[in-house]
C-alpha positions, 0 to 999 in steps of 0.5 A: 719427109724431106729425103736427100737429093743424092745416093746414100753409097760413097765409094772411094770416098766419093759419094754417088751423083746420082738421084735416090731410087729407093727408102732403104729400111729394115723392119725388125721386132721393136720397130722399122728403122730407115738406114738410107736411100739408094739409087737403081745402080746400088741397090744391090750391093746395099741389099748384100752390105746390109746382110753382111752387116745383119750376120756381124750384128752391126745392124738390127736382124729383120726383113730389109725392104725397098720403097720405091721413091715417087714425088706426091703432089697435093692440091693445097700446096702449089708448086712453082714450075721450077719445082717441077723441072727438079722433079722430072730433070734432077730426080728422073721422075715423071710429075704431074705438072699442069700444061 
């Protein structure tokens, strides 16, 4: 699954810079249901959010779970050595480039 480059939370107006650290999901009886992805500095002010919005009824009542976001790499498809610079300078994540 190809997730967003960025943050999920907007404040101000002004959507977060800052890469994804998260899959932010709710598992409730009919099913698991992904709402966004979060960086460390949001997560819990996503976790308050979606309980208050969980209590108003505006999102489905259930277990809220963060899935750590980490890069998986197959042997069947070859990255480039750019797509490993964005991997571990963009998103901040170690890669397991080849030397």
């Amino acid at each position: 699954m190809l997730l967003p480059e960025t943050c999920s939370i907007k404040i101000d107006g002004r959507g977060c810079e800052l890469p994804p650290s998260y899959v932010v999901s709710i598992e409730a009886k009919e099913g698991e249901y992904m709402i966004a992805v979060v960086c460390d500095d949001h997560k819990d002010g996503m976790e308050h959010r979606l309980g208050a919005m969980q209590q108003a009824g505006k999102v489905p009542a259930g277990k809220i779970h963060f899935q750590p976001v980490k890069a998986v790499v197959t042997d069947c498809v070859a990255g480039m050595d750019e797509d490993y610079v964005e991997i571990e300078l963009k998103r901040g994540v170690d890669s397991d480039r080849k030397p």
